[in-house]
N, C-alpha and C positions, 0 to 999 in steps of 0.2 A: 504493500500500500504506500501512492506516492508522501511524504513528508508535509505538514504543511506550512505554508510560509509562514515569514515571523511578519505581524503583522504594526505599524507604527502607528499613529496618532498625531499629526501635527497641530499645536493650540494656534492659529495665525493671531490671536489676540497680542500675544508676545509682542510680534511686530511694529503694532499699532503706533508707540511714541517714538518709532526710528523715524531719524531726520533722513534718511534715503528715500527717492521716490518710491510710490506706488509699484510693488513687482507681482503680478502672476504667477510666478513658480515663487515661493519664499527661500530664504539663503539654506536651511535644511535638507531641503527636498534637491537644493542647487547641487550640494555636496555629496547626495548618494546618487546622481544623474552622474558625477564627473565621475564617480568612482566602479561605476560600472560600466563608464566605456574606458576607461584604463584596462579594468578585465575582459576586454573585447564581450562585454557582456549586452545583450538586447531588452531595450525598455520599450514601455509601452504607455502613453501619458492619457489620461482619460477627462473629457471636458462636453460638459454635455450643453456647450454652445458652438453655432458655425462664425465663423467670421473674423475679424479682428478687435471689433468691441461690439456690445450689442446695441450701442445707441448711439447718437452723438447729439448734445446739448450746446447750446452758445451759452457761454460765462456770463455773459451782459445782460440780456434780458430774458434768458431761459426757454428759449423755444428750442425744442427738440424735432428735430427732421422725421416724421412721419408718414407712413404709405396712406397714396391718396384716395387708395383703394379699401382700405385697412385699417382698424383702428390699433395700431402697432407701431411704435419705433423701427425705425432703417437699422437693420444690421450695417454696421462699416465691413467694408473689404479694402484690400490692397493688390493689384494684381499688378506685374511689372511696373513696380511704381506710379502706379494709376489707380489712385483712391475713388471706390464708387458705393453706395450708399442701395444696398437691395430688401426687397421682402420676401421672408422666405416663406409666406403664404402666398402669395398669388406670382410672384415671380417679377413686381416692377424693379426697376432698375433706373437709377440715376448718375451722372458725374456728381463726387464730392465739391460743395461750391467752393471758394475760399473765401468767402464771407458769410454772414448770418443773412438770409434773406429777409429778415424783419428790422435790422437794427442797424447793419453794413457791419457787424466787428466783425473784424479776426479771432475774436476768441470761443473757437471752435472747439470742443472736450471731447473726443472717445471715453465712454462708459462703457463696465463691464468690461467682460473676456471672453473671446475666443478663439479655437483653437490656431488663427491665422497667429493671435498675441502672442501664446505659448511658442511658434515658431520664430517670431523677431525676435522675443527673449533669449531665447537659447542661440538665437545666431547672434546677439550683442555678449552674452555670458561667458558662451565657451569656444575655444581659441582655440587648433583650428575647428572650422563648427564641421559638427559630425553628419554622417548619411543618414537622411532622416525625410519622410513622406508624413502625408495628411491623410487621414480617412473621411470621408466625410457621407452621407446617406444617400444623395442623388450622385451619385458616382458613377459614370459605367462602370456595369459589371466587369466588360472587360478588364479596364484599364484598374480597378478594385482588386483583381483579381491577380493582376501581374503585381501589383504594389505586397499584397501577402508573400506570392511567392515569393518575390527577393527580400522581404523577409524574414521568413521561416530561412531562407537561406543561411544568412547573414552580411546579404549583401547591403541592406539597410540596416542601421543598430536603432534609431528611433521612430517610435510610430505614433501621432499626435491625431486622436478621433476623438468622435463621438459614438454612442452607443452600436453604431458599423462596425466598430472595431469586434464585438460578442458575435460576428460571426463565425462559424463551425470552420473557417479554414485559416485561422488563425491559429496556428501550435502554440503551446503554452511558453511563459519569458519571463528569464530571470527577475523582471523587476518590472513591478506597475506602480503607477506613479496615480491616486484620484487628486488632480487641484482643484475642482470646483463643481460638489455636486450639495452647496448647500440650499445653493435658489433652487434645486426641485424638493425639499423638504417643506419648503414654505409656499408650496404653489394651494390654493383654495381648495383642495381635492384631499375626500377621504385615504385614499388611498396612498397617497404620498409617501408615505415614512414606508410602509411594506413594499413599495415601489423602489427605492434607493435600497434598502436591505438586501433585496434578490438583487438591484443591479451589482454590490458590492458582495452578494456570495459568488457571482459570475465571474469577478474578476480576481477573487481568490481561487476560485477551480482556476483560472487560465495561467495563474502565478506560482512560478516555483520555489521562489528564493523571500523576496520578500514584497509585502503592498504597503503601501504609503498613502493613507489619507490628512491632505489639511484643513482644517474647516474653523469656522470661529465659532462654532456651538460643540467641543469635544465631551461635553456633560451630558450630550441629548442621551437619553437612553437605546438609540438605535445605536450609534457608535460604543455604549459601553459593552452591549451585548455581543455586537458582530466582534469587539475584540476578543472578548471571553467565549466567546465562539456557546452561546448562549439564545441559540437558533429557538429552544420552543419557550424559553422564558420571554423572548422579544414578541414573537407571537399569540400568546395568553395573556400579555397585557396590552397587547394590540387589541384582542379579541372581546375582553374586558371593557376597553373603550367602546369600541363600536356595538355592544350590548345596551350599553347604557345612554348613548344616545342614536342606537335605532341605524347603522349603515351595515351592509351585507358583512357578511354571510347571514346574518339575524333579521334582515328583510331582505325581501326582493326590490331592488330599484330598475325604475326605470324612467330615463332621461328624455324628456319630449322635447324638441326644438324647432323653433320657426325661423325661416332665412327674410328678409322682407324688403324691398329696397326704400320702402317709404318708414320712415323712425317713427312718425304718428301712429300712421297706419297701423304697423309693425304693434306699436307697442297696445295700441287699442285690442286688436285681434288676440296677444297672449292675455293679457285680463279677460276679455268674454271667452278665451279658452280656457281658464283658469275658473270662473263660474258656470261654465259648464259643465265643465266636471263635478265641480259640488251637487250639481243639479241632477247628475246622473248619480251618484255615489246615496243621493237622498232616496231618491226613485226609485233606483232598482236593488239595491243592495238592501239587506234583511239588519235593523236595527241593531243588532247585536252584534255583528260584523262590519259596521260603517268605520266604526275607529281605527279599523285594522287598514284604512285607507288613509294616507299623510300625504297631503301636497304642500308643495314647496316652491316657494316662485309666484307669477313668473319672474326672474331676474335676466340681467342683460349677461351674456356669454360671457367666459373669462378674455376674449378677443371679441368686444361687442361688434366692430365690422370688421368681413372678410371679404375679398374679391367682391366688395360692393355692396353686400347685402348687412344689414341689419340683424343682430341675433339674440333671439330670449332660449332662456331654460327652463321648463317647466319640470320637476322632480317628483316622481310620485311612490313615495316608500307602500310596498305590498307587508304586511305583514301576516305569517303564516300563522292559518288557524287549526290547520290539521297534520303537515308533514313535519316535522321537526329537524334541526341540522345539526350534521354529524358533530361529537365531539372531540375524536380521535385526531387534534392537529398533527398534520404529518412537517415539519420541517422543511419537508423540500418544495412543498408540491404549495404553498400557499393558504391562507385564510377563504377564500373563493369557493373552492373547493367544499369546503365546507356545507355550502348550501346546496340545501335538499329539493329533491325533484317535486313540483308541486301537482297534488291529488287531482283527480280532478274537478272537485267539487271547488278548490280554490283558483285552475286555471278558467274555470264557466264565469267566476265571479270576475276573477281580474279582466276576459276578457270582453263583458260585458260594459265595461268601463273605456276600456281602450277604442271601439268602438266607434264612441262617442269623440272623438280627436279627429279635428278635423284634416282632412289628405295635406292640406298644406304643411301637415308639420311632419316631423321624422320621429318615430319612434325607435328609441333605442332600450331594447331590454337584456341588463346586465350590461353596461356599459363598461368599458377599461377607464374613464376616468367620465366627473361629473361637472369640468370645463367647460 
């Protein structure tokens, strides 16, 4: 049975009163990067953003450059020294200005990080700078796939992605590096914290030697667990939580959504969706089982416009009144799993409700996240 890595913990709080600028990789994580490619050894650096910073703000009077399509910030990029400004939802694209379009300054701020930052870091850091590739999710396959192989070879020693990198033809490496996976703990979604936990058990199976996480929240209890390798404790006080305020495996959710291009319109139409359902849940459902129906919403998206449209979420917790959910948490397999096949005297009810939603909207049941 393979060994398992030694696993680190970086506090980036530490940092915080150095008089050095702002770094993306911190001085820690710098010094076990150098020291394993002295050992001709291969890393793997993990960021679960695309770009060079995820935003960019003017210093002066705060306008943030966003998609006109989207209600999103511009990712920055840099490609042969030609700075341009994209969305990675619908795909616009602009030149970076050299001025504030609202104000005329110069003082123009990259926010955030991404994976493009972690590669000027290390080509400003380390001397001469090492062979080293991006992964990134809209990748051709092919050219994805020649980047693994040299690789796995050792023709490249660093590989700087995002969750692309967890895929199956990636051979396991000495040393993984996580610099910034705390903004997905903090995203609005139940699911979050179990969501980071499996990504960082994925990147302990893929590590041989040793993983390096930094974070400025090293007390959360997902990070004490995953250290202490404390896989069903993390998940029974997960399961705990979402008992007590009602998110799956312990109901069924399901997430209704309307796209709209009118923001009146849009938002009038999720309210009379929203009393509609009461209307139905009164009607048709049998007194004694109406409570076991919780709506939620309607609220605007966690990206309220996409590619133009306008977006609400409507959330409607099922709670079960006759199938019960497993208790046996398995470690590997997830919380999810957990919930039980519904009878069918609770699929007639639930979807005698659903029904009543009108075509315009998307139903989603059992969704991956509630964004």
């Amino acid at each position: 049975m393979p060994q398992s890595p030694v696993i680190k913990i970086i506090d980036l709080k530490k940092f915080r009163n150095s008089k050095k600028p702002f770094q993306a990789i911190s001085p820690d994580i710098l010094v076990e990067l150098q020291e394993a490619l002295k050992e001709g050894k291969k890393t793997v650096i993990f960021i679960n953003r695309r770009g060079l910073a995820t935003s960019v703000i003017c210093q002066e009077c705060e306008f943030v450059f966003k998609c006109p399509n989207c209600d999103i910030p511009l990712g920055f990029h840099k490609t042969n020294d030609k700075a341009s400004l994209i969305c990675h939802h619908c795909g616009y694209i602009a030149f970076m200005p050299p001025v504030c379009p609202i104000c005329k300054s110069y003082k123009l701020k990259p926010l955030g990080i991404g994976i493009e930052r972690i590669r000027e870091e290390i080509k400003k850091s380390i001397i001469p700078t090492p062979s080293f590739s991006l992964i990134e999710g809209e990748m051709p396959d092919k050219e994805e796939l020649n980047i693994f192989d040299k690789f796995n070879k050792g023709e490249i020693k660093i590989l700087i992605g995002t969750e692309a990198l967890l895929r199956p033809q990636l051979e396991p490496v000495d040393l993984v590096l996580v610099v910034s996976v705390d903004q997905m703990l903090f995203l609005p979604d139940y699911y979050s914290e179990e969501r980071v936990f499996f990504y960082l058990l994925k990147f302990k199976n893929l590590c041989k030697e040793k993983l390096i996480i930094q974070t400025l929240i090293p007390e959360n209890k997902l990070f004490q667990c995953f250290v202490k390798n404390k896989k069903k404790e993390f998940l029974e006080e997960e399961k705990k939580w979402r008992e007590n305020y009602l998110w799956p495996p312990c109901v069924q959710l399901i997430k209704l959504t309307l796209a709209h291009k009118d923001k009146i319109k849009g938002e009038k139409e999720a309210e009379e969706t929203r009393e509609k359902l009461n209307r139905a849940i009164n009607k048709l459902i049998p007194k004694s089982l109406q409570k076991n129906f919780i709506i939620l919403g309607p609220a605007p998206a966690f990206i309220f416009r996409e590619k133009g449209f306008y977006k609400w979420n409507i959330l409607l917790k099922y709670k079960y009144f006759e199938s019960k959910i497993r208790q046996d948490i398995n470690p590997l397999l997830g919380l999810n799993l957990l919930s039980p096949i519904l009878t069918k005297k609770e699929l007639n009810l639930r979807n005698k409700i659903l029904r009543h939603i009108p075509s315009s909207w998307k139903i989603d049941v059992d969704p991956k996240d509630t964004l």
